[in-house]
N, C-alpha and C positions, 0 to 999 in steps of 0.2 A: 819329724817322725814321732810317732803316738806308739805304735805296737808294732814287735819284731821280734818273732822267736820261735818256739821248737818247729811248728807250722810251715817257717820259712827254708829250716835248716835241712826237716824233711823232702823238701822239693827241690833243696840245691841238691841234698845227693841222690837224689832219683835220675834229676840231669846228670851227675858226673857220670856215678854208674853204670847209666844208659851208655857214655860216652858219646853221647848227640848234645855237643855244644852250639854247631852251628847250625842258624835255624834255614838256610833252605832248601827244601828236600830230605833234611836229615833229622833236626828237630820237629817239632809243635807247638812248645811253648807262645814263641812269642805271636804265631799264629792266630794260636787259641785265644792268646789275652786282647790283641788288636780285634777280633769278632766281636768276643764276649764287650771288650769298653767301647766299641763301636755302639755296639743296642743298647747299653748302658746311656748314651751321652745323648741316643737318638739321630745320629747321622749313620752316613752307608759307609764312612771308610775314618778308618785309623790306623797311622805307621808310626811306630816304633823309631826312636834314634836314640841318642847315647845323651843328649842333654836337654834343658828346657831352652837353651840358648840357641843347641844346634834347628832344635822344631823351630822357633823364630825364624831362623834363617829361611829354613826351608819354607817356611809357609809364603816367606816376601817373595822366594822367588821361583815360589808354584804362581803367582799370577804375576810374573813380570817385570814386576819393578823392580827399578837399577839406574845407572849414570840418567841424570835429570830429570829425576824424582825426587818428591818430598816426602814425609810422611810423619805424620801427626802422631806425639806422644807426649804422656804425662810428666808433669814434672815430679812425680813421685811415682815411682816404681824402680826394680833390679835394673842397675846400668844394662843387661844384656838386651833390653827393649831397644834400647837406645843403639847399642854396638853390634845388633844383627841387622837394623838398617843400612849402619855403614858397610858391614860383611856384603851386602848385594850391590853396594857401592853407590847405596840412595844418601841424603840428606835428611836426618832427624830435625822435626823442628818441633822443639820442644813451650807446650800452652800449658796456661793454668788447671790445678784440679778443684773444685767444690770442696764444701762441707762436705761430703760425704767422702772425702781424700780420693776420688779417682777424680779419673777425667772429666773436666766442666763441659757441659753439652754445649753452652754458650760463648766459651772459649775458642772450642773448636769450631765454630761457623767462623769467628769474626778472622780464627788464623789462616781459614783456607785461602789459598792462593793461586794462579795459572798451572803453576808446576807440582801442585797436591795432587796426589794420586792415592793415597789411602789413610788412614785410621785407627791407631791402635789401642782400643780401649783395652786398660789393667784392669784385672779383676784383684785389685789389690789386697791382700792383708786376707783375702777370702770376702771380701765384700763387691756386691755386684756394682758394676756401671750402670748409668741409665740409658738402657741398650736399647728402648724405642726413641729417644730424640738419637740418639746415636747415628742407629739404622737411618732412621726418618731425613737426616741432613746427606747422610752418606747416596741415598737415593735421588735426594734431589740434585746434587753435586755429582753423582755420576765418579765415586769415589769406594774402594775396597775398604772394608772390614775386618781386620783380624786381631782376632780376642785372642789377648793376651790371659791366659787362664794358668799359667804357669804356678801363679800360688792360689787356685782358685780352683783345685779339685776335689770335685766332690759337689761344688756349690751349683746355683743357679740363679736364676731370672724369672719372677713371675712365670715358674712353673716349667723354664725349659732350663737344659743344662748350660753351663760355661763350659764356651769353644762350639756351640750348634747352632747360636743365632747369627753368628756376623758371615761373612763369605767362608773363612776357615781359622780355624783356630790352634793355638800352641800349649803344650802342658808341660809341666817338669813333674817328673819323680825322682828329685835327689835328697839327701837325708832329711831335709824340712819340712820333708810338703806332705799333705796329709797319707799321700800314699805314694811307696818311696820303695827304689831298688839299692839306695846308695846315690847312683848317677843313674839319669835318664830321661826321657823325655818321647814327646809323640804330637803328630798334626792330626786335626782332624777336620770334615769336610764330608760334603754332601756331595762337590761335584765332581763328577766321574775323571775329568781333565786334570783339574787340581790335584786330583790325588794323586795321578798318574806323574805328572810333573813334582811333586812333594816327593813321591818315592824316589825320581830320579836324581835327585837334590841329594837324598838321605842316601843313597849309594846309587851311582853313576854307574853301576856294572849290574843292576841288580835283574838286568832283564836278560843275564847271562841263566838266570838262576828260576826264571819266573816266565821266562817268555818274551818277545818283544812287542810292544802294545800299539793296537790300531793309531794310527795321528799322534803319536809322543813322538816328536823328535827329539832323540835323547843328546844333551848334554856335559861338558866336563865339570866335576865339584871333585869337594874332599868327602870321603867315605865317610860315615856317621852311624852306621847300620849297627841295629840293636843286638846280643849276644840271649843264646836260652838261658843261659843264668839268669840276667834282668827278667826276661817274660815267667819266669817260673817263680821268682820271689814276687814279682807285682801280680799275677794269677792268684797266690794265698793273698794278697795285699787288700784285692777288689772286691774279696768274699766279706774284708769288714768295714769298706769304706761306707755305706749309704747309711749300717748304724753306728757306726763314728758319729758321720754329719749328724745324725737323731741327739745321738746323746747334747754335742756340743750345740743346737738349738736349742735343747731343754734346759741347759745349764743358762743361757745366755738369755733366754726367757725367763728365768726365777731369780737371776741377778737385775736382770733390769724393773720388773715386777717391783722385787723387792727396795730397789734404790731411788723409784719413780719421785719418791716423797723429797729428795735432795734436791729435784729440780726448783724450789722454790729459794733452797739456797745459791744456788747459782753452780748445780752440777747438771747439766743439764746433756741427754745423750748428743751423737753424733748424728744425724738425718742420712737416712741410709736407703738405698736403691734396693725395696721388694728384699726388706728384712729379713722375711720367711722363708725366702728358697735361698740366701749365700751361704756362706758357710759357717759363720758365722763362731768363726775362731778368735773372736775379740769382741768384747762390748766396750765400742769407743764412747768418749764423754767429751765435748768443746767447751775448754774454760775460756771463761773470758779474757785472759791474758797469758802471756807465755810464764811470766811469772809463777801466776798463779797456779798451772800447770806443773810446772817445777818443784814448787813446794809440799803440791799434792803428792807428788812420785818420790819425795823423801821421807814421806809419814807411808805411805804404803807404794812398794816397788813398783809398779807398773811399768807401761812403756812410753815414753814422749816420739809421736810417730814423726817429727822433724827431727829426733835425735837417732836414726837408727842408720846413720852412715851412708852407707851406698846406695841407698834408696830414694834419695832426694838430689836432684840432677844438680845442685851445687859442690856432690866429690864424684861426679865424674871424669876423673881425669883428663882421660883420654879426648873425650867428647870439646870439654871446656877447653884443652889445646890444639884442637885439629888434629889428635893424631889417629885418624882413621883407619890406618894400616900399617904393616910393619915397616912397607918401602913406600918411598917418596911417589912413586911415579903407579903405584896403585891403590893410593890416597884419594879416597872421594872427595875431601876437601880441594883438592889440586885436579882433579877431572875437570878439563873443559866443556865437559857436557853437562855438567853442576855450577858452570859460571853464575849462570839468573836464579841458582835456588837459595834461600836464606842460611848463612852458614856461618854469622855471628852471633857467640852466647857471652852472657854477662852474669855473674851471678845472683844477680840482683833483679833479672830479667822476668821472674814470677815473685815477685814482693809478695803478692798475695798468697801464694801459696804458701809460701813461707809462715806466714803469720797464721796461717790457718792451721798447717803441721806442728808448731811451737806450741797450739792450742791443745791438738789435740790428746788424750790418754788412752792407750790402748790398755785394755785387762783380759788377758788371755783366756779362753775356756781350753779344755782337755777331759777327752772321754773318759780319760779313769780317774775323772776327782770322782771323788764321794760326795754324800751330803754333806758329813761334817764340813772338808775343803770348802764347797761351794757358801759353806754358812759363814765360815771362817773370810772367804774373801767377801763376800757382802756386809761383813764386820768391819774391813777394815776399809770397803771404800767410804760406809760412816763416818769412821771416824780423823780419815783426810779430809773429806768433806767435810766436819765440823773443823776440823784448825784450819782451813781454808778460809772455810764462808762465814763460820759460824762463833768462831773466839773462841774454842778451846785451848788449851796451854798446851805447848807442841811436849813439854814432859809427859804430862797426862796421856797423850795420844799416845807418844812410845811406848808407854808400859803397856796400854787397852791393845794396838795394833800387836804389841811382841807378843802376848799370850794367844791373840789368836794365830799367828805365822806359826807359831810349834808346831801346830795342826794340816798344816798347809804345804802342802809341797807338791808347788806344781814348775815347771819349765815356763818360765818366760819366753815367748819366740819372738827370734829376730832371725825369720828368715830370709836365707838367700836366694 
């Protein structure tokens, strides 16, 4: 979360006051906001649900997939990638990501298998996948697409949004992500079925409330259906997300500008999918060693993207134990219709990823630094990058890094 305040607090009580909480037939809100970020994203439909984990769900099982399926995902992103697969009662199999910490395009040909049925590129950290080899294998393969965009709004792809390119896509708006009700989330898609199916996923009864729709035969789930409080804080939310993203590509551009000259010492950026349309909530850097990484984020805080916990498929608990579900006997791992899908993990099972995450440093942007901040944080990736690469004395450094951090105050993210 970036920005949240009188704005919002005005539009909760227009809603209470109104007393039209629930949005249908009675509200507008969330209405209105699913339009409005509909033409915003470039597709024809967006729904509204209560999390980024629940729109996962729902988007796997707007097309389908369930008991003996697999489905393709990174070994770095929020466990809930991983754990709304198993929610449809599919098989995650988890590939390596690239340098650029999403998903490897080359990874993913070599994992597809008989029992592959779709694809989940992350749009990690707010940095894009490369969504043309992505598409491009998912087409020859005869394999679904869905973009994970969860911590990736706002951003894009050589010029289209995240969640509009792949078959449909999933978002969160809960307190971390650049635009946020608290808790929240939404699918998004172009096609007419999918949506119809998404909704009915996201509440099972909703056609008590909207009508019952040509060819959907509707199905049982658990309710997930959004509240107008959510659609009326994310309505003021959407009015500053696109110069949000302005700002934090400006900043993210005059720190990398500025710090281009490091690369000879061996700070060298991170190689990034169509730099200019993500979101670009981090200018990443790949050191040569995990060490050396380490030691840079002691002379100036930053983030080591292999240390940010749940994010990297070696704590996912659940996953890494088989426990798919609450009860035994509605365990995708124990489904006999998942017998021939791959359903051994080790933690050890993307080495490379690993070494590549240990690599990498994340340094946050945020649309209310200043100049000063942003001159203050290009000060201090100097001068980690000198006691890194360059023999400076790590005293020296502390005292140069302390003066400029007085100045400095921004939120380190480690979103969820």
């Amino acid at each position: 979360m970036y920005i949240v305040g009188d704005e919002e607090a005005e539009a909760l009580a227009r809603v209470v006051k109104s007393g039209k909480l629930f949005r249908y037939g009675v509200g507008s809100e969330c209405d209105r906001f699913e339009e409005r970020y509909a033409a915003n994203l470039g597709v024809k439909h967006f729904a509204l649900t209560v999390s980024g984990t629940f729109a996962l769900t729902a988007a796997i099982v707007a097309l389908g997939i369930g008991p003996g399926d697999e489905v393709l995902i990174p070994a770095h992103t929020y466990m809930a990638t991983a754990t709304a697969v198993l929610t449809a009662g599919a098989i995650p199999v988890i590939v390596d990501v690239d340098e650029s910490i999403t998903i490897d395009p080359i990874a993913v040909e070599a994992a597809i298998g008989p029992r592959t049925k779709a694809i989940i590129p992350v749009h990690i950290w707010g940095a894009a996948c490369n969504m043309n080899a992505i598409m491009e294998i998912a087409a020859r393969h005869g394999l679904f697409v869905i973009e994970d965009a969860c911590q990736g709004v706002g951003g894009g792809y050589e010029g289209k949004k995240f969640g509009s390119i792949g078959h449909i896509g999933a978002f969160s708006f809960n307190y971390y992500k650049n635009m946020t009700s608290g808790e929240g989330g939404g699918v998004s898609t172009s096609d007419d079925a999918l949506a119809q199916r998404a909704r009915c996923a996201i509440d099972p009864c909703h056609f008590y409330w909207t009508g019952r729709a040509d060819g959907l035969v509707p199905f049982a789930g658990n309710g997930g259906r959004a509240s107008e409080l959510a659609g009326a804080v994310l309505n003021v939310q959407l009015d500053r997300l696109d110069g949000m993203i302005e700002k934090m590509r400006a900043e993210k551009k005059k720190i990398v500008a500025a710090t281009a000259r490091l690369n000879n010492l061996g700070l060298k950026l991170s190689p990034m999918n169509s730099p200019d349309h993500d979101c670009a909530a981090h200018v990443m850097y790949l050191l040569p060693s995990a060490e050396e990484a380490k030691r840079f984020v002691e002379i100036f805080p930053a983030v080591i993207a292999g240390k940010t916990g749940r994010h990297t498929y070696t704590e996912w608990d659940q996953v890494l134990m088989g426990a798919g579900a609450a009860h035994p006997a509605m365990n995708p791992y124990n489904h006999p219709a998942n017998a021939e899908c791959r359903r051994a993990y080790s933690k050890d099972m993307c080495a490379r990823s690993l070494d590549i995450l240990n690599r990498t440093v994340m340094v946050p942007t945020n649309p209310r630094h200043t100049d000063a901040e942003i001159d203050a944080i290009i000060h201090n990736i100097d001068t980690a990058a000198k006691v890194v690469f360059g023999g400076m004395k790590a005293e020296e450094a502390t005292i140069r890094a302390t003066a400029a951090l007085d100045t400095q105050k921004f939120d380190m993210k480690a979103e969820a």
